[in-house]
PQR file with spaces between the fields and no chain letter, atoms N, CA, C, O and H, PARSE charges and radii, in Angstrom:
ATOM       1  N    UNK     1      66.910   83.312  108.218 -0.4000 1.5000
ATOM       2  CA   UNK     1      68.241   82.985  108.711 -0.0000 2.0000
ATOM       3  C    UNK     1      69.056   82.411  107.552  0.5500 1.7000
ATOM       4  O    UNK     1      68.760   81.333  107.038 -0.5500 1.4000
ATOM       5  N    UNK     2      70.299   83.309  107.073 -0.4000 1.5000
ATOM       6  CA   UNK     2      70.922   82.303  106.044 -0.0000 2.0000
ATOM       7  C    UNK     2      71.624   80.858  106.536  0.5500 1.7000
ATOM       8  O    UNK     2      71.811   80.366  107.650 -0.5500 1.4000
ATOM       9  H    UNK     2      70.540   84.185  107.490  0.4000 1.0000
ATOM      10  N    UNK     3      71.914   80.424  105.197 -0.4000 1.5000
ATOM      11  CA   UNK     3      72.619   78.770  105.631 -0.0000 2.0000
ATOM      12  C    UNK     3      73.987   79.280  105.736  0.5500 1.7000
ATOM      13  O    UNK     3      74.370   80.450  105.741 -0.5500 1.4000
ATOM      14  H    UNK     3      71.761   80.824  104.293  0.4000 1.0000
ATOM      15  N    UNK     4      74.609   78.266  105.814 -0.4000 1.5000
ATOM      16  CA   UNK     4      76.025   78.129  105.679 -0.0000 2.0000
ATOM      17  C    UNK     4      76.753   78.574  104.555  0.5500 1.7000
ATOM      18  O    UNK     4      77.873   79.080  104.629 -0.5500 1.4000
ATOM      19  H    UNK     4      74.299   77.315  105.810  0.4000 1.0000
ATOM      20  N    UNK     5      75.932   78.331  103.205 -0.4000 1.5000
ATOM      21  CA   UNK     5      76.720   78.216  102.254 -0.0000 2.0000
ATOM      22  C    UNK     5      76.687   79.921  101.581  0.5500 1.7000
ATOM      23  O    UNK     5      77.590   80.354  100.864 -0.5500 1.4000
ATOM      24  H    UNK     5      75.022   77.920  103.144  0.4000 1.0000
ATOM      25  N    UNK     6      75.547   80.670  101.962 -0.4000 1.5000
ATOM      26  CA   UNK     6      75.156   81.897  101.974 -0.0000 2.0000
ATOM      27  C    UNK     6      75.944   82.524  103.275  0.5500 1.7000
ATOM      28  O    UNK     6      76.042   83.739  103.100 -0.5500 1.4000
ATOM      29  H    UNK     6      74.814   80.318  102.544  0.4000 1.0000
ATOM      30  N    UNK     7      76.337   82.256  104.097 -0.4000 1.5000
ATOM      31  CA   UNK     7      77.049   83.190  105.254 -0.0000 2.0000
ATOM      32  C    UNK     7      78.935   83.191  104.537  0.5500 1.7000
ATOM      33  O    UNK     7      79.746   84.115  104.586 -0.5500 1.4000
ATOM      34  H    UNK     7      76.258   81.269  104.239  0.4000 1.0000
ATOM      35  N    UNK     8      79.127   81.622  103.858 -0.4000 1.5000
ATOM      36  CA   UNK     8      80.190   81.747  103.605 -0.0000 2.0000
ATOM      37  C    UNK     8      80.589   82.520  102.385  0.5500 1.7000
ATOM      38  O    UNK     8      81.635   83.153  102.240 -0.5500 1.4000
ATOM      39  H    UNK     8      78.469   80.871  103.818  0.4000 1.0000
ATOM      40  N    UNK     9      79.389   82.347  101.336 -0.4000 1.5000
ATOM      41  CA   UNK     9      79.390   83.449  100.144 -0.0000 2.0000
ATOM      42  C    UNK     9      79.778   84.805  100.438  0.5500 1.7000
ATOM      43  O    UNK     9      80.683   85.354   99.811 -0.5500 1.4000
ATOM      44  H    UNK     9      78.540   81.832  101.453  0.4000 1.0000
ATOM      45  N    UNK    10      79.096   85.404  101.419 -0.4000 1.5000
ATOM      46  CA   UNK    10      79.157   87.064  102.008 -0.0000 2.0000
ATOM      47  C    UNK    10      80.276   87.218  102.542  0.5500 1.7000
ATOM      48  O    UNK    10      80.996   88.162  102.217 -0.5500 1.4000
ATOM      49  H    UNK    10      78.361   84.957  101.928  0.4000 1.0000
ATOM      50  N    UNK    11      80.716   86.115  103.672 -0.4000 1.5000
ATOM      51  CA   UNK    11      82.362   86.227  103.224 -0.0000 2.0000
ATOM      52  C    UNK    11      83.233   86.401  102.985  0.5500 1.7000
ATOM      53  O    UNK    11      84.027   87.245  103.403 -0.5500 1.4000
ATOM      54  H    UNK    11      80.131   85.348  103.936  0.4000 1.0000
ATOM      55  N    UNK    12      83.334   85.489  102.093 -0.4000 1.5000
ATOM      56  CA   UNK    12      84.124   85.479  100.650 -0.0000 2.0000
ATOM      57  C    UNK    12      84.342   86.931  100.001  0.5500 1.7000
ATOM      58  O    UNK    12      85.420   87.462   99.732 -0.5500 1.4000
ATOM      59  H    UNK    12      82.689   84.804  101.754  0.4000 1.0000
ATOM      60  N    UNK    13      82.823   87.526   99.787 -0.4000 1.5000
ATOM      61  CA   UNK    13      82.872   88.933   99.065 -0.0000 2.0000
ATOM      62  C    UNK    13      83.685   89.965   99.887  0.5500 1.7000
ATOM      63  O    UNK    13      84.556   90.749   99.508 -0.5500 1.4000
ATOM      64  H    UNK    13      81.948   87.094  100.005  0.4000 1.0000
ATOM      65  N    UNK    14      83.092   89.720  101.276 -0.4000 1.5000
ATOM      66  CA   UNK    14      83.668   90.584  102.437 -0.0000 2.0000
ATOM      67  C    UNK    14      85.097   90.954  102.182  0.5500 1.7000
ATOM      68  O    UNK    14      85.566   92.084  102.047 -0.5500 1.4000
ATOM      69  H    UNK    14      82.385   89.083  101.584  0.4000 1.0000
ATOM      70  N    UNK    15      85.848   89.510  102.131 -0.4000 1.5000
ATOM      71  CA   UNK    15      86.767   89.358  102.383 -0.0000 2.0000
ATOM      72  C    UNK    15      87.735   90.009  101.338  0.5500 1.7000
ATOM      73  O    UNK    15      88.794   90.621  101.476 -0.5500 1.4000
ATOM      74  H    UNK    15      85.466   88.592  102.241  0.4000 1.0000
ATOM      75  N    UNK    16      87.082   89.702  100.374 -0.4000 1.5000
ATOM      76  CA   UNK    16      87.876   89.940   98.807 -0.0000 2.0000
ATOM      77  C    UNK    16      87.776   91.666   98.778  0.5500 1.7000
ATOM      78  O    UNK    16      88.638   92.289   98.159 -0.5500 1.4000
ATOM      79  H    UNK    16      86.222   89.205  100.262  0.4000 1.0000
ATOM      80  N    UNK    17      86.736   92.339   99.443 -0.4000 1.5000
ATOM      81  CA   UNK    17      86.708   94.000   99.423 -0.0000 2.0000
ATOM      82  C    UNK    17      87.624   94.726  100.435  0.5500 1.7000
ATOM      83  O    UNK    17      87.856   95.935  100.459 -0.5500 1.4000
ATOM      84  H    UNK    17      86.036   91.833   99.946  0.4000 1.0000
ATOM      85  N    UNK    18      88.163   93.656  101.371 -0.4000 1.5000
ATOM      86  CA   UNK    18      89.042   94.217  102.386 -0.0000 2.0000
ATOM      87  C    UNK    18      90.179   94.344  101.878  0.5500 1.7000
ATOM      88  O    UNK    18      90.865   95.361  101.780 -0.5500 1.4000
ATOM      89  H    UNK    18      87.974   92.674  101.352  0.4000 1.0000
ATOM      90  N    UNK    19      90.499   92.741  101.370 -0.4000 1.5000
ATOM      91  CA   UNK    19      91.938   92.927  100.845 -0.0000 2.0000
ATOM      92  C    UNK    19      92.332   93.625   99.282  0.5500 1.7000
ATOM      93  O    UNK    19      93.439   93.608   98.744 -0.5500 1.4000
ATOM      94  H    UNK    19      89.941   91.914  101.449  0.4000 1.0000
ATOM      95  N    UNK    20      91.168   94.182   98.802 -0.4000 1.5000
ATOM      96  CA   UNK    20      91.323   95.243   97.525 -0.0000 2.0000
ATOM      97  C    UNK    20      91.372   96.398   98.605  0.5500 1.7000
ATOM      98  O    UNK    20      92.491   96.797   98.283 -0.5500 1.4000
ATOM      99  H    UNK    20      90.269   94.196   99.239  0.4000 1.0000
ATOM     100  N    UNK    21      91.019   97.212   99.609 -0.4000 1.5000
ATOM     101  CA   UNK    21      90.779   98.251   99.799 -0.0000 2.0000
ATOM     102  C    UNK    21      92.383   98.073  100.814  0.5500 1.7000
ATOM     103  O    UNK    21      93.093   99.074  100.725 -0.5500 1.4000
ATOM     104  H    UNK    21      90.110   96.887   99.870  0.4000 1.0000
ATOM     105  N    UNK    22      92.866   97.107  101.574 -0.4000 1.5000
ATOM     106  CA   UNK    22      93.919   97.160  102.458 -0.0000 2.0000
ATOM     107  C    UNK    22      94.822   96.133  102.112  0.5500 1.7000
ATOM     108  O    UNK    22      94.613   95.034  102.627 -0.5500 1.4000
ATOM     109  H    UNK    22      92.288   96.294  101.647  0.4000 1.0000
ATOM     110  N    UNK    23      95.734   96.251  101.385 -0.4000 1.5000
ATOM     111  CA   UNK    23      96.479   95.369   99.920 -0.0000 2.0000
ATOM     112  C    UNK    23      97.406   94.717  101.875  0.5500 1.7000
ATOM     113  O    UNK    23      97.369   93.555  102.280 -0.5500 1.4000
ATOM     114  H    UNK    23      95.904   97.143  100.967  0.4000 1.0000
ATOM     115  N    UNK    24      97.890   95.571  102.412 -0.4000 1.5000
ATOM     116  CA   UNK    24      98.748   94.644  103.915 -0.0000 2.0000
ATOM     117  C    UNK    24      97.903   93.133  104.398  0.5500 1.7000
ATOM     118  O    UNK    24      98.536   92.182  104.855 -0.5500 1.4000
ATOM     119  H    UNK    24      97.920   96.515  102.083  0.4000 1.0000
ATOM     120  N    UNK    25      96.787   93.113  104.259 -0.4000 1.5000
ATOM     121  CA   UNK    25      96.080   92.248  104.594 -0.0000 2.0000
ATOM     122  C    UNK    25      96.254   90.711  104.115  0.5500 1.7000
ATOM     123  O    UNK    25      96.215   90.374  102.932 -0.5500 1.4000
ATOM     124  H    UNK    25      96.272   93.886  103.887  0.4000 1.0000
ATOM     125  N    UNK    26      96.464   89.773  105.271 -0.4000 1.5000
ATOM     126  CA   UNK    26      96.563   88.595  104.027 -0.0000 2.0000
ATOM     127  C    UNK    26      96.064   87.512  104.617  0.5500 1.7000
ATOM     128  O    UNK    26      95.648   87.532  105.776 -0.5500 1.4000
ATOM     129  H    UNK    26      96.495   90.046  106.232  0.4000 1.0000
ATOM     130  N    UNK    27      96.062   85.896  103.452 -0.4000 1.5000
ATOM     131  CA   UNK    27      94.684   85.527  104.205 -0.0000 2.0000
ATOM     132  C    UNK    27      94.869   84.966  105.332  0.5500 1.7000
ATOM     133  O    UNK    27      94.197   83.940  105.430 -0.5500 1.4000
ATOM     134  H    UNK    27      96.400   85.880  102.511  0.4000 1.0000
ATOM     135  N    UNK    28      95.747   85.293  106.593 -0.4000 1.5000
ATOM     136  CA   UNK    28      95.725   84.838  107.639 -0.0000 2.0000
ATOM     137  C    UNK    28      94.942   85.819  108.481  0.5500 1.7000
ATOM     138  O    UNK    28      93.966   85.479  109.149 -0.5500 1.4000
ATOM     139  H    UNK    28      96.293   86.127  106.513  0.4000 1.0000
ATOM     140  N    UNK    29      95.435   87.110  108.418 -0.4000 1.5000
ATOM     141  CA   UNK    29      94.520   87.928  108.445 -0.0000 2.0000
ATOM     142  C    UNK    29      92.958   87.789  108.839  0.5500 1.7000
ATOM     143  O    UNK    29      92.375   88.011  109.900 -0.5500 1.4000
ATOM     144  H    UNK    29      96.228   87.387  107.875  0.4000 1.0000
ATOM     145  N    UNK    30      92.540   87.373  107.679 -0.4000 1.5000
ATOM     146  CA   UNK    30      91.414   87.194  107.547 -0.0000 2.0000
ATOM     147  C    UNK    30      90.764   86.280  107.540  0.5500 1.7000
ATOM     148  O    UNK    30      89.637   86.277  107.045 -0.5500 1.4000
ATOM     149  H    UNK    30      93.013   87.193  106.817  0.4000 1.0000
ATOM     150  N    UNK    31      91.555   84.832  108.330 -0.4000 1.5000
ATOM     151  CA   UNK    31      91.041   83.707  108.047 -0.0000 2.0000
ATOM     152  C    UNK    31      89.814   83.454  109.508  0.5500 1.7000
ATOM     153  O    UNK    31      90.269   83.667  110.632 -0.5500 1.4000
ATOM     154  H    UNK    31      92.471   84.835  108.732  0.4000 1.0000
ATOM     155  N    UNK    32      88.670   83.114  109.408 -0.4000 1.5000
ATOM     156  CA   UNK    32      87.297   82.653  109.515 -0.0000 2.0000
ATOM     157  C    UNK    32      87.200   81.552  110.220  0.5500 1.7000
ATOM     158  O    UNK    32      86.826   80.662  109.455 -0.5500 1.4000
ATOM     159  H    UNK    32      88.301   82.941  108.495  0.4000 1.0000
ATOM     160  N    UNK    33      87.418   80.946  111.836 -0.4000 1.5000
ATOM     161  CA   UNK    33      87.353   80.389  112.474 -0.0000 2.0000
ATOM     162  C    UNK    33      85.993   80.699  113.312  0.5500 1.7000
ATOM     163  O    UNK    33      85.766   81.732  113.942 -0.5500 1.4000
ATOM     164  H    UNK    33      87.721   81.669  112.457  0.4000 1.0000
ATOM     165  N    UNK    34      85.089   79.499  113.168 -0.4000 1.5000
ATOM     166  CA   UNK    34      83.955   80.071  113.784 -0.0000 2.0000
ATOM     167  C    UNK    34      84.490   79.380  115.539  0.5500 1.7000
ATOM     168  O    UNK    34      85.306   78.490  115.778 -0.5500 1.4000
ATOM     169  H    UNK    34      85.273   78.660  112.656  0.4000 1.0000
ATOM     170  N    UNK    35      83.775   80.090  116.365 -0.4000 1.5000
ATOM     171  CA   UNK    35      83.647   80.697  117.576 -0.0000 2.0000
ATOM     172  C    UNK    35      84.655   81.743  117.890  0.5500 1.7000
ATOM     173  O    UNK    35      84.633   82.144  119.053 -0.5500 1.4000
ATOM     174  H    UNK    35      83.112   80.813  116.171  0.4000 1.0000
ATOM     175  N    UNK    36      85.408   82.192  117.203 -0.4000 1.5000
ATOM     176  CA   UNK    36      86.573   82.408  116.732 -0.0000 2.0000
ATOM     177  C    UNK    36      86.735   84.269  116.020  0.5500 1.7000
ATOM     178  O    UNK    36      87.598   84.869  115.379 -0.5500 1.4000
ATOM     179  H    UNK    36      85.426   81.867  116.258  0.4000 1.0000
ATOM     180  N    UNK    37      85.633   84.551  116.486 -0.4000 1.5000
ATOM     181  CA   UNK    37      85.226   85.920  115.567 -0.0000 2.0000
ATOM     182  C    UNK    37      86.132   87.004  116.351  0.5500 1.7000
ATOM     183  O    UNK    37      87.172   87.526  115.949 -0.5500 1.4000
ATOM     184  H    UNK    37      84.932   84.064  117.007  0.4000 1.0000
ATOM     185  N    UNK    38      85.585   87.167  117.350 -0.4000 1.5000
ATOM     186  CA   UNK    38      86.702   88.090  117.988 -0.0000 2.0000
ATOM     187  C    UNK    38      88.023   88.605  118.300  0.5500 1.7000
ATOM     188  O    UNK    38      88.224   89.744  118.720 -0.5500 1.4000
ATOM     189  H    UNK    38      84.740   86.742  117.677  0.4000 1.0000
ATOM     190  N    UNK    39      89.277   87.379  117.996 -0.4000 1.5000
ATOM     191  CA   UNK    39      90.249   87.116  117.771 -0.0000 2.0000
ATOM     192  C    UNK    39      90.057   87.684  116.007  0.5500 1.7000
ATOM     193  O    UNK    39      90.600   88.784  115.896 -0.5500 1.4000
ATOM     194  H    UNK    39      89.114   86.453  117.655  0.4000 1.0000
ATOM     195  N    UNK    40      89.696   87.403  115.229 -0.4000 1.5000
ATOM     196  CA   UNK    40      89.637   87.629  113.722 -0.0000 2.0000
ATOM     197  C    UNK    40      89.615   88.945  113.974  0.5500 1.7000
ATOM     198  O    UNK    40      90.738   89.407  113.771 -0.5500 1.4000
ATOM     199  H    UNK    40      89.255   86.510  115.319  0.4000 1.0000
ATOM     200  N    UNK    41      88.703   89.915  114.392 -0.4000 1.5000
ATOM     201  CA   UNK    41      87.878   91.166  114.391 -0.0000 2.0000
ATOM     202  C    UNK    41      89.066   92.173  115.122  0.5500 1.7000
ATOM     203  O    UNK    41      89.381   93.299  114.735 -0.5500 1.4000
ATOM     204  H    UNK    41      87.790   89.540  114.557  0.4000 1.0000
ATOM     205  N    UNK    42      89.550   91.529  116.135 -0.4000 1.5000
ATOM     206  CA   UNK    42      91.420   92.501  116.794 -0.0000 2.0000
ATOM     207  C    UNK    42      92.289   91.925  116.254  0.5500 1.7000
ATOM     208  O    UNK    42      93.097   91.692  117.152 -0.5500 1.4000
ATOM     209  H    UNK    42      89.294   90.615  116.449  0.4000 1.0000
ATOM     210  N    UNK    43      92.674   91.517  115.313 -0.4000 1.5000
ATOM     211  CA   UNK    43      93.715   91.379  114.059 -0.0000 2.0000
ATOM     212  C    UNK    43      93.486   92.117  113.387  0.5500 1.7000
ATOM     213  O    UNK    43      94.397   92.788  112.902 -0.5500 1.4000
ATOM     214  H    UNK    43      92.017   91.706  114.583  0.4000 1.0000
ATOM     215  N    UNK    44      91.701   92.416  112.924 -0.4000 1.5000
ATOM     216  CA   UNK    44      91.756   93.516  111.585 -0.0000 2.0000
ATOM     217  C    UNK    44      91.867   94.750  112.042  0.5500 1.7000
ATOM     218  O    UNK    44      92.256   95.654  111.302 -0.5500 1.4000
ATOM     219  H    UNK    44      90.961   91.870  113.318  0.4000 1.0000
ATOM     220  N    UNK    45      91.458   95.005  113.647 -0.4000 1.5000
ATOM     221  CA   UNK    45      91.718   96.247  114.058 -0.0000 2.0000
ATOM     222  C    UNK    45      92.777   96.735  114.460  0.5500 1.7000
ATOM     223  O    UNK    45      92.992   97.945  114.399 -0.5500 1.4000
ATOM     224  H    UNK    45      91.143   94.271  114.248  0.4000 1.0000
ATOM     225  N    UNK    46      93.708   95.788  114.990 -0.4000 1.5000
ATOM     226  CA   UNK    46      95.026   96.081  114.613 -0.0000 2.0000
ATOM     227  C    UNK    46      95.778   96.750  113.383  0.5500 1.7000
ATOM     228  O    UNK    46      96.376   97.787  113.094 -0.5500 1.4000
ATOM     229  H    UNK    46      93.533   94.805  115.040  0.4000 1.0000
ATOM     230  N    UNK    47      95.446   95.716  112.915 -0.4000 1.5000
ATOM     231  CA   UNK    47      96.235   96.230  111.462 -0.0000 2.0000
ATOM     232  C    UNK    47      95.702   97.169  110.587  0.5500 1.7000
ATOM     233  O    UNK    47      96.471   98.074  110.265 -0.5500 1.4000
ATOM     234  H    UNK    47      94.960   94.874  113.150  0.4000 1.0000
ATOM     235  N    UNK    48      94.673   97.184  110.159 -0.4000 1.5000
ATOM     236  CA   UNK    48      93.755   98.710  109.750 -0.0000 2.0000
ATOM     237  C    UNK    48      93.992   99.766  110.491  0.5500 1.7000
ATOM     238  O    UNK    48      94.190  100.896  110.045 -0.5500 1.4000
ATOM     239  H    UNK    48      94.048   96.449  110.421  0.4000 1.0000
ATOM     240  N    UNK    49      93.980   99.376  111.924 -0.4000 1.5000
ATOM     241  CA   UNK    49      93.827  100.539  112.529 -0.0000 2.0000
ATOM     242  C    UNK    49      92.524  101.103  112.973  0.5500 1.7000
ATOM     243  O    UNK    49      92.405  101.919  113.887 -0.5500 1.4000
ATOM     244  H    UNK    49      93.818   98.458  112.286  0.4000 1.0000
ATOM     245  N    UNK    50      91.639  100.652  112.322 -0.4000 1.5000
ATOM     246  CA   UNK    50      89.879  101.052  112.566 -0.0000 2.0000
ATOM     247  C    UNK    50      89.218   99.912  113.439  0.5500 1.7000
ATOM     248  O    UNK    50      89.625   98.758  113.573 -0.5500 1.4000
ATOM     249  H    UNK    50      91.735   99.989  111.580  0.4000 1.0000
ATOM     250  N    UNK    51      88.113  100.499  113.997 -0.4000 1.5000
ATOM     251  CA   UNK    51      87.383   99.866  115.077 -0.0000 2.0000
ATOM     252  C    UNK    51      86.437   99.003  113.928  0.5500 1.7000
ATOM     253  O    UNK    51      86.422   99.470  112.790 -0.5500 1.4000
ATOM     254  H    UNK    51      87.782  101.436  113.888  0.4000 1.0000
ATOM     255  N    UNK    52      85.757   97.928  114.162 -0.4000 1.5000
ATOM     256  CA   UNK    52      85.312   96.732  113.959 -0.0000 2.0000
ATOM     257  C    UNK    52      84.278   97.574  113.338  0.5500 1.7000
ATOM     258  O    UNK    52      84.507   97.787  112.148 -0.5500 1.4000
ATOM     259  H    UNK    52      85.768   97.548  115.087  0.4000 1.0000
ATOM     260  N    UNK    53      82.965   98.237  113.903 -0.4000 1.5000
ATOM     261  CA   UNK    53      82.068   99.184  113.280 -0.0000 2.0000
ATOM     262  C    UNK    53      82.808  100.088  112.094  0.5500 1.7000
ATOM     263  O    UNK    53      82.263  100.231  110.999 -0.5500 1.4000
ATOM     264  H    UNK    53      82.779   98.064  114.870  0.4000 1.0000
ATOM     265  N    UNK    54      83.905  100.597  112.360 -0.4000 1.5000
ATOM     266  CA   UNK    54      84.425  101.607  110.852 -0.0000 2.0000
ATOM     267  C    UNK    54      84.416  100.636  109.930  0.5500 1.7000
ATOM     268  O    UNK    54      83.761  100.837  108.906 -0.5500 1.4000
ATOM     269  H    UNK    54      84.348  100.482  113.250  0.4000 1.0000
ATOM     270  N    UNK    55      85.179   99.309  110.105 -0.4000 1.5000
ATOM     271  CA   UNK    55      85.660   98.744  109.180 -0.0000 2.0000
ATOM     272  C    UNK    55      84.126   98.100  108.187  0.5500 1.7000
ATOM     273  O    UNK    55      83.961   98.329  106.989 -0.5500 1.4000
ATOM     274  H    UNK    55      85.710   99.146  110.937  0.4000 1.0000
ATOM     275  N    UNK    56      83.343   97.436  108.906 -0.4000 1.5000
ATOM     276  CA   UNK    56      81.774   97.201  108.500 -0.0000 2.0000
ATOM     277  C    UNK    56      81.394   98.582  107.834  0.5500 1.7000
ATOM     278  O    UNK    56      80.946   98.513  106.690 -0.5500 1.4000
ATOM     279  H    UNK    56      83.476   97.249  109.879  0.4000 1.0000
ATOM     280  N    UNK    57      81.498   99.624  108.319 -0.4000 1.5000
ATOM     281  CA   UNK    57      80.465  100.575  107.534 -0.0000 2.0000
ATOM     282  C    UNK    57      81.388  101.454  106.164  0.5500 1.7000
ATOM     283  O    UNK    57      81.077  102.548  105.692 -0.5500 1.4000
ATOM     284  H    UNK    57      81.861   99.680  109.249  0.4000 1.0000
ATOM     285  N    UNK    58      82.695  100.488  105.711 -0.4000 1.5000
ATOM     286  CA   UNK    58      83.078  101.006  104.629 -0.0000 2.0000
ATOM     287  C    UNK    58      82.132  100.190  103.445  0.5500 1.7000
ATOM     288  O    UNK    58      81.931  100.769  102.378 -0.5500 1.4000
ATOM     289  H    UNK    58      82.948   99.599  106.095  0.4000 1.0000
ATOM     290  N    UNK    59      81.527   98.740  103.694 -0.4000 1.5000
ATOM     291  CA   UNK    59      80.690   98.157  102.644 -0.0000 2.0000
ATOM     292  C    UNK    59      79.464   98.516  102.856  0.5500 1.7000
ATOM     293  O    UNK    59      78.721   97.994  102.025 -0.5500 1.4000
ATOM     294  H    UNK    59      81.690   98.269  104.561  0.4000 1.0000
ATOM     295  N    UNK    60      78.893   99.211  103.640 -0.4000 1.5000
ATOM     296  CA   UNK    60      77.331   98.758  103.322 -0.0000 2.0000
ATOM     297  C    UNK    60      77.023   99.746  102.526  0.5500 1.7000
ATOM     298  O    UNK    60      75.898   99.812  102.031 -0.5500 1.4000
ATOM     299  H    UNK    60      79.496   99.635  104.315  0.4000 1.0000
C-alpha cells in the first residue's frame, strides 16, 4: 500500500502529463481534494471530453 507522500508523488507526475498533453487544463482543474475524487474526475471529463478510463489509459 503506498504512503501519502508516494500517492502524492504519482500525482504530481499525473498531473503535470495532463496539463502537457491538454494545455486548457488548469490547476483548478486538477486540484486533489481527497473524498473528493469524483467531482475532480467530471471536471476532467468535461473538459477533455474523455471518459475517466480513456483519460487513465493515455499514461500507462
Amino acid at each position: 500500500m503506498p504512503n501519502s507522500t508516494e500517492i502524492q508523488g504519482n500525482w504530481d507526475e499525473f498531473k503535470g502529463k495532463l496539463k502537457q498533453k491538454y494545455a486548457e487544463l488548469t490547476d483548478d482543474d486538477l486540484k486533489y481534494e481527497e473524498g473528493k475524487d469524483d467531482e475532480m474526475w467530471g471536471r476532467l471529463e468535461q473538459k477533455i471530453g474523455k471518459a475517466k478510463k480513456e483519460i487513465l489509459s493515455l499514461f500507462q
